[in-house]
Structures are given as C-alpha cells and as structure tokens.
C-alpha positions as CSV (number, residue, x, y, z in Angstrom):
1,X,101.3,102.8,134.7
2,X,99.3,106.2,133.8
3,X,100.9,106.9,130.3
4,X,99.0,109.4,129.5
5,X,101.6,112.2,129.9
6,X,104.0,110.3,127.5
7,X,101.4,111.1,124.8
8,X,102.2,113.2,121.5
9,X,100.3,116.6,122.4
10,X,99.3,116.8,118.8
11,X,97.2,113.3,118.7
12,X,96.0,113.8,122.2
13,X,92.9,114.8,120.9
14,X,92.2,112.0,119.0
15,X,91.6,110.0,122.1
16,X,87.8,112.2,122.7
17,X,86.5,110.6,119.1
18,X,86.6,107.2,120.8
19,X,84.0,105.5,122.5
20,X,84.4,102.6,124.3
21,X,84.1,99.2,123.0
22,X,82.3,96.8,124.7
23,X,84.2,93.8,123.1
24,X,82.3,90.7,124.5
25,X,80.4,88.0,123.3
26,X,77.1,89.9,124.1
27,X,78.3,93.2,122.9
28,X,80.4,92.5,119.5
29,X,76.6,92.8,117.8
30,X,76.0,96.3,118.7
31,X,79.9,97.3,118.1
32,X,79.4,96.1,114.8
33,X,75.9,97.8,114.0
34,X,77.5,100.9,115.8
35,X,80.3,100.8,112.8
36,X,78.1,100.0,110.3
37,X,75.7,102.8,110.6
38,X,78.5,105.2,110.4
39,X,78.2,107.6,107.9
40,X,80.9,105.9,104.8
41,X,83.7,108.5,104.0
42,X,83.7,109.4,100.7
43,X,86.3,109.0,98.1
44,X,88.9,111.7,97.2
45,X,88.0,113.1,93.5
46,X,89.3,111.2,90.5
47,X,89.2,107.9,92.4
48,X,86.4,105.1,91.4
49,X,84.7,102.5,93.0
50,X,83.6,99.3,92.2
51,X,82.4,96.4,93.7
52,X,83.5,92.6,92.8
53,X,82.3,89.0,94.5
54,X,85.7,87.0,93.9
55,X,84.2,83.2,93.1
56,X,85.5,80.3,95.0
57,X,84.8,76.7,94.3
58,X,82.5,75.4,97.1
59,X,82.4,78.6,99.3
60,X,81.2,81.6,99.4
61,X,82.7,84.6,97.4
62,X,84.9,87.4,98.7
63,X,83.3,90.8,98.2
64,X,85.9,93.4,97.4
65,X,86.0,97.3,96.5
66,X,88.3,98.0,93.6
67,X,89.8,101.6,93.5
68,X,91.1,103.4,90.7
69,X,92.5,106.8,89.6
70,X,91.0,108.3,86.6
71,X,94.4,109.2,85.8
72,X,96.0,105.8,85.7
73,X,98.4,104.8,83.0
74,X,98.1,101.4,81.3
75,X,100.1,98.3,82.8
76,X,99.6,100.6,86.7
77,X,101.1,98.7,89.8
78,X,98.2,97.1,91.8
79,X,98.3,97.3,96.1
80,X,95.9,94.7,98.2
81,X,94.4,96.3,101.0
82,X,93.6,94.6,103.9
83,X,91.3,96.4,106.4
84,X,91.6,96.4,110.7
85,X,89.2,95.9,113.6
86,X,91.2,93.3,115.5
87,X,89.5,90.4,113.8
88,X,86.2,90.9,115.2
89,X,84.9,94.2,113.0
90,X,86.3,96.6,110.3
91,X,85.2,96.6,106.9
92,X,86.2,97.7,103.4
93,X,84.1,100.7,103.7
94,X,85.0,102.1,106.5
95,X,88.6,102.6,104.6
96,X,87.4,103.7,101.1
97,X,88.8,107.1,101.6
98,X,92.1,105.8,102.8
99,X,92.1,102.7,99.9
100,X,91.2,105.7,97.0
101,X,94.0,108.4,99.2
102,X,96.7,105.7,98.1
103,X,95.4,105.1,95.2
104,X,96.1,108.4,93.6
105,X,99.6,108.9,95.9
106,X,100.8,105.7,94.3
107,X,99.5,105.6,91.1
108,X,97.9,102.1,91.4
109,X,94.9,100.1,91.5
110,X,93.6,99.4,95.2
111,X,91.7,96.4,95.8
112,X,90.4,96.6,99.3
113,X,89.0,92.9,100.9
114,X,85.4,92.3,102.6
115,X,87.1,89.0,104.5
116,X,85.2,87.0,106.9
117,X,85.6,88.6,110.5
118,X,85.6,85.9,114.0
119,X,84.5,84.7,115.5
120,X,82.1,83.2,112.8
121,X,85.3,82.8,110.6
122,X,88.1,81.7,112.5
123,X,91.5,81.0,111.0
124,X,92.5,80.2,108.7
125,X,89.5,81.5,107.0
126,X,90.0,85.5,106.7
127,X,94.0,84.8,105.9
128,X,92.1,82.2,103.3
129,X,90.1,84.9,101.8
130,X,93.0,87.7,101.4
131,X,94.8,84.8,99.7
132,X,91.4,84.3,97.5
133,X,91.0,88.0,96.9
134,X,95.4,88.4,96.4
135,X,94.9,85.2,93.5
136,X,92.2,87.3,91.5
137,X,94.0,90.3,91.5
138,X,96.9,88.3,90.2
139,X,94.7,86.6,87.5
140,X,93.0,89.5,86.4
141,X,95.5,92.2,86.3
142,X,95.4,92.5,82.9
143,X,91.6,93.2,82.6
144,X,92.1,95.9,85.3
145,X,94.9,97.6,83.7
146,X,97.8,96.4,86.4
147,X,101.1,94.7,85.7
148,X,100.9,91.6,87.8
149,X,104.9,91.8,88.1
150,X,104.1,94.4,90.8
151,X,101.9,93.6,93.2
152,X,101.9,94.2,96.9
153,X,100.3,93.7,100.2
154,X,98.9,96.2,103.2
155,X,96.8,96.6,105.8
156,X,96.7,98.0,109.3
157,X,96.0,96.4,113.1
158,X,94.6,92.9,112.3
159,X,94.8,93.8,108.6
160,X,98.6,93.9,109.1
161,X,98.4,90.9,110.7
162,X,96.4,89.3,108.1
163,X,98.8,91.3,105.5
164,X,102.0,89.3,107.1
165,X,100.4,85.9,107.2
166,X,99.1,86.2,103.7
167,X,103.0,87.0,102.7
168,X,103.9,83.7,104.0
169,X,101.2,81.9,102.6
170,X,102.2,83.6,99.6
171,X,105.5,82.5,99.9
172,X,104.9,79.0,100.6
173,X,101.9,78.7,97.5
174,X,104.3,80.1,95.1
175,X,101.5,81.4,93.3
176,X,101.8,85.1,93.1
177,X,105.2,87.2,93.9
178,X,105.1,90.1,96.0
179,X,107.0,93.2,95.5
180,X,106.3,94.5,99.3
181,X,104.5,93.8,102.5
182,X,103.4,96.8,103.9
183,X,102.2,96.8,107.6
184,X,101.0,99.4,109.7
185,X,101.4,98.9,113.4
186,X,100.4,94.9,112.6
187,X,99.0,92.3,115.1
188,X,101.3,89.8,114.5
189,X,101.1,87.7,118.0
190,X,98.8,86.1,120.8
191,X,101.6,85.2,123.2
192,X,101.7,89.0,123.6
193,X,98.4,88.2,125.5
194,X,100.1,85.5,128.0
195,X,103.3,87.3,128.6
196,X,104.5,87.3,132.2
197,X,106.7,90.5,131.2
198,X,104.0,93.0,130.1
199,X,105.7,96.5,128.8
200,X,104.2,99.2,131.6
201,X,104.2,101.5,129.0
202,X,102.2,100.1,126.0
203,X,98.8,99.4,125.4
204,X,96.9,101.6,127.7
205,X,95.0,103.8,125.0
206,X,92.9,102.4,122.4
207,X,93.7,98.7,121.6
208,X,94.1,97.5,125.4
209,X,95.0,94.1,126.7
210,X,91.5,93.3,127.1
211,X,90.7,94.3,123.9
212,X,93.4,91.9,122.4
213,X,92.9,89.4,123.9
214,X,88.5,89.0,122.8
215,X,90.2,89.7,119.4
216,X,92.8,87.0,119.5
217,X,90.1,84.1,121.2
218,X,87.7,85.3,118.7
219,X,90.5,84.8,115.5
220,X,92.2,81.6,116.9
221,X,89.3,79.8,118.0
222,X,91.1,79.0,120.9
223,X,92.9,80.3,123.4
224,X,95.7,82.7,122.8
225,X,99.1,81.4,123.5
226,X,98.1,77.7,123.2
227,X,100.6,75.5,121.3
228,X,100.1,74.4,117.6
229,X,99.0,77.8,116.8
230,X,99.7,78.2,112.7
231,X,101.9,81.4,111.5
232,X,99.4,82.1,108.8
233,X,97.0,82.8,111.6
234,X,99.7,84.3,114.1
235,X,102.9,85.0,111.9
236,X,105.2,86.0,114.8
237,X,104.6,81.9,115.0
238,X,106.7,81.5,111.6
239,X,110.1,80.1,112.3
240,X,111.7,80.9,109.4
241,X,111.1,84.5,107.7
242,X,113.6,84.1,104.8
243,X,112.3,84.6,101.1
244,X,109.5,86.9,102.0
245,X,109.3,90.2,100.5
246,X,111.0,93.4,101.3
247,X,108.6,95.1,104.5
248,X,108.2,98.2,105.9
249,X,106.6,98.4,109.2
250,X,105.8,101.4,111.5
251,X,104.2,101.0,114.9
252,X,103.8,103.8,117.7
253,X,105.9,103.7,120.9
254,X,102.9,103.4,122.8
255,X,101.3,100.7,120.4
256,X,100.5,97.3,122.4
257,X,101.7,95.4,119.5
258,X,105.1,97.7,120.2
259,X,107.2,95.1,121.0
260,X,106.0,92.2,119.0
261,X,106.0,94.4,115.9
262,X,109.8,95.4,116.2
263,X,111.0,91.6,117.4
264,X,109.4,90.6,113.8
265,X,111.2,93.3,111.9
266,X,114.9,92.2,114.1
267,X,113.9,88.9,112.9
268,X,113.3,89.9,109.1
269,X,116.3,91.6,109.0
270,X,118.2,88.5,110.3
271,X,116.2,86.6,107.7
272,X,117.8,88.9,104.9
273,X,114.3,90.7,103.9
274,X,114.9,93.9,103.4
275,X,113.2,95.5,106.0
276,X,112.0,99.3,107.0
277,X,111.1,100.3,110.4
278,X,109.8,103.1,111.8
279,X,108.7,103.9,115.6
280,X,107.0,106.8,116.4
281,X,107.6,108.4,120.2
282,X,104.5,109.7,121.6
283,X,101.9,107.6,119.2
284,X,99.3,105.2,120.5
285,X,98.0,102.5,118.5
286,X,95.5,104.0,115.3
287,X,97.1,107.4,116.0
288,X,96.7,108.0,112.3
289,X,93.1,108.5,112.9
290,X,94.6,112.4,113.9
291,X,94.8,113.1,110.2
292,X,96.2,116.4,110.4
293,X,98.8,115.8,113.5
294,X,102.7,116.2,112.0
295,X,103.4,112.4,112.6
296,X,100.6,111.3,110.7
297,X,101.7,113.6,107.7
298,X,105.4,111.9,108.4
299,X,104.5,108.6,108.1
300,X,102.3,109.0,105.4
301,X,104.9,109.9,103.3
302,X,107.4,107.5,104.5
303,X,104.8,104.6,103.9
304,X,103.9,106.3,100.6
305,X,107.8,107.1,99.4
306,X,108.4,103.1,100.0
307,X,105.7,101.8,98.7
308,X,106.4,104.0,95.3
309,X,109.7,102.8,95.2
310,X,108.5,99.5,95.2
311,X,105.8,99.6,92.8
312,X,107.4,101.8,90.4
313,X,111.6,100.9,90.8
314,X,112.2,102.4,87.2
315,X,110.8,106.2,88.4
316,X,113.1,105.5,92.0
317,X,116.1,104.5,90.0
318,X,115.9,108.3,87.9
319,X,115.5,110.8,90.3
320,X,113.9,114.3,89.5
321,X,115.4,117.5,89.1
322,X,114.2,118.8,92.1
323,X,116.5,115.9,93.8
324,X,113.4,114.2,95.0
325,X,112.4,110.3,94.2
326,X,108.8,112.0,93.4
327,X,107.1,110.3,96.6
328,X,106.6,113.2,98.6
329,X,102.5,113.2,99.4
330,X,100.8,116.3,101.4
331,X,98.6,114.4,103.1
C-alpha cells in the first residue's frame, strides 16, 4: 500500500535528504564511508567534548564522547546515549549535536557510546559494550561531577534497541540502577521480519522491510525469527519485563517498528513499569531528522519534560511559579 498520502505534510520534506541505502553485504562498506565523510555537526555553545577509551580486561576498549554543559552544577544527573543505524552503521559523531542538545535541556552529563556495529560484532557484543560503557559511567561518576543515584539510558532505532536490552541486562547484573529507559521509536524485534500479518501501512519510508531485515541477520548472526534468540539481543524476546525501570517510548504511526514498539510498552505496563507512550499520526520512522516540523518540537519536549523529571525528581516535586515543572525546551 502507497502510504505516502498518510504522511505529516510538515515532515514530507524530509524524505528528499535521503539517499538510498544499498544495505548488502557488498554495499555496507561504501554506506559506511558515505556516513563517515559527512561533515560532523557541531556542538551547541557551552557544551564540551571529550573523548574516553573505556578499558576492558582481554578486549578491546569502548571509545566514548563525553558531553558536558559549562553550566553544570556539582553532583549533575548523568544520561547514556546510545546511537542508531540499525546495527550495521551509526556512530557517536554523527549525534554529537543531539548528545550536547540534551545535555544542556537536561542539565546532565551525556556519555555517548562508539559500540561495535555487525556484522563484525554480533550479539551480544554491542549490548556488551553499552553495558561496558553504562559500568564506567557508574564508577566514575564522581570524577565527572554526576550523582550515580541518577543515571539513565537512551538511544534511538537500534540504539533503542540496544537501550532496552542493556535495561535488562542491567536488571539482571544488579550492578548499576536505572532511573529511566528512554527509547525513541526502538528496534526491539526480528520476528517483525517473519510475520505472516505485515501492517500495510508501516514501514514503507525510510527503514523498510528490506532494510530490517540485512540489519537484524547482520546483529543476530543468524537468521531473524530463529528460536533461542537472547532478549538482550532482541528484548521483545524477554518474558518477563517486571523490575525494569520507568520508560518512555515514542514511535511514529508509520514507523515499521510501530507495532512491536507499542506491544512492548502494553506489556511493560502489565509488568507494573511505569511506562510513557507516545504515537505520532503522520510520522515515519527518523521523522525527527525534520528539525523544525511541529511534531519534532512536541516530542522533544515530551521526551525532555520526562526525562527531567526523572533525573531531577526534587525540581518535578516543586513546581514553578509560572505553573510549569521547568521542562519546557524550544527546540
């Protein structure tokens, strides 16, 4: 089904900056060099930059960009930020001006992970280097000016995907709480590449079908929908979703990952997580990429609003004299 006239007029446009992606064995290489020699957005002012290799014990360390307000005040929340590219490309780079954006809106530290992309790292390996990346941040909060009490995890596309197994892992390690799992429009499944009851209406613009499933082979090493498959690779896998932390999850109503996404939020809720979701009529997967469009400005806030009262419960708890909970963000 043409979809095309289901569209958001004001994101339409958005669609022209995309070139195809020639998402094969023989063409990941040049979609990747493509990427890379894009010129890097820069930072917003007052945000800094600096670059850490996490150590591991008998492997290689994970590279990540740590972002910081010049403003901060001591004992700041700290957010992980886990980049998309549907396994297979993405970088920390490429989301330095949106790592540094929330930064400053929230008033935290960002650390934003280089993980290993598939199909040279399959899983567990990149949800094994968030959790890598997540344990440092804990460790060190202190020496970077965060209050380890309030940490929590993000990311977008595969990086929600990541975001959501690295909750459970998380959960299951013990290791380090989370205050929030944030996850924007996440790829949380691979049976959504094997369904016999495809939605006609999702997944035409974008990140298509074909698209997810190279990405999901490429992660899983194997092919999508096969049995075993772990939920810290796949978390839509998990069985049991109770005692992870309170989520908010957005996802467009054109979004492939549309259905997945909002059967994992029912089944938080059921789980008692406190869960936020939003669905956005008209938007197609990465619609955020039309910066300026109203729905982009709207969830930006929303996303922004919850994460702040997440991160900093004791400014949510007194609201302002202007009747606001101070979260309010022109984007």
């Amino acid at each position: 089904m043409d979809t095309t006239h289901l569209i958001d007029p004001d994101i339409a446009g958005a669609l022209a900056l995309l070139p195809p992606l020639d998402l094969t064995p023989e063409g990941l290489g040049a979609v990747r060099a493509a990427m890379a020699a894009a010129p890097t957005p820069p930072l917003p002012d007052g945000v800094s930059e600096e670059e850490v290799f996490v150590p591991r014990e008998g492997k290689e360390p994970v590279r990540v960009l740590v972002h910081r307000p010049a403003s901060l005040a001591p004992d700041a929340p700290g957010v992980l930020w886990i980049h998309g590219g549907g396994y297979v490309f993405g970088s920390p780079d490429a989301d330095r001006a949106l790592s540094g954006t929330y930064a400053l809106a929230l008033d935290a530290v960002v650390v934003s992970v280089d993980y290993g992309l598939s199909p040279e790292n399959v899983a567990p390996g990149p949800v094994e280097d968030c959790y890598a990346a997540l344990r440092w941040f804990h460790e060190h909060a202190a020496d970077l000016g965060v209050d380890r009490s309030r940490l929590a995890i993000a990311g977008a596309s595969a990086g929600g995907g990541l975001t959501a197994g690295l909750a459970l892992l998380a959960r299951d390690r013990g290791e380090v709480p989370l205050v929030m799992q944030f996850l924007v429009y996440p790829m949380l499944d691979d049976r959504t590449v094997t369904t016999d009851d495809p939605n006609p209406v999702t997944g035409q613009f974008v990140w298509t079908p074909t698209y997810n499933e190279f990405g999901w082979r490429a992660h899983l090493g194997t092919d999508p929908g096969s049995a075993g498959i772990s939920p810290y690779a796949a978390a839509a896998r998990a069985e049991d979703l109770s005692g992870l932390p309170p989520t908010f999850l957005e996802v467009g109503a054109l979004d492939l990952f549309l259905e997945e996404d909002v059967e994992y939020a029912r089944r938080l809720v059921r789980a008692g997580v406190p869960t936020e979701l939003h669905v956005y009529p008209g938007a197609f997967h990465g619609y955020q990429m039309a910066v300026d469009a109203p729905v982009t400005r709207t969830s930006f806030q929303l996303g922004v609003s919850a994460l702040r009262r997440a991160l900093h419960p004791a400014a949510a708890e007194t609201p302002r004299q202007d009747g606001t909970d101070g979260a309010t963000v022109d984007g």
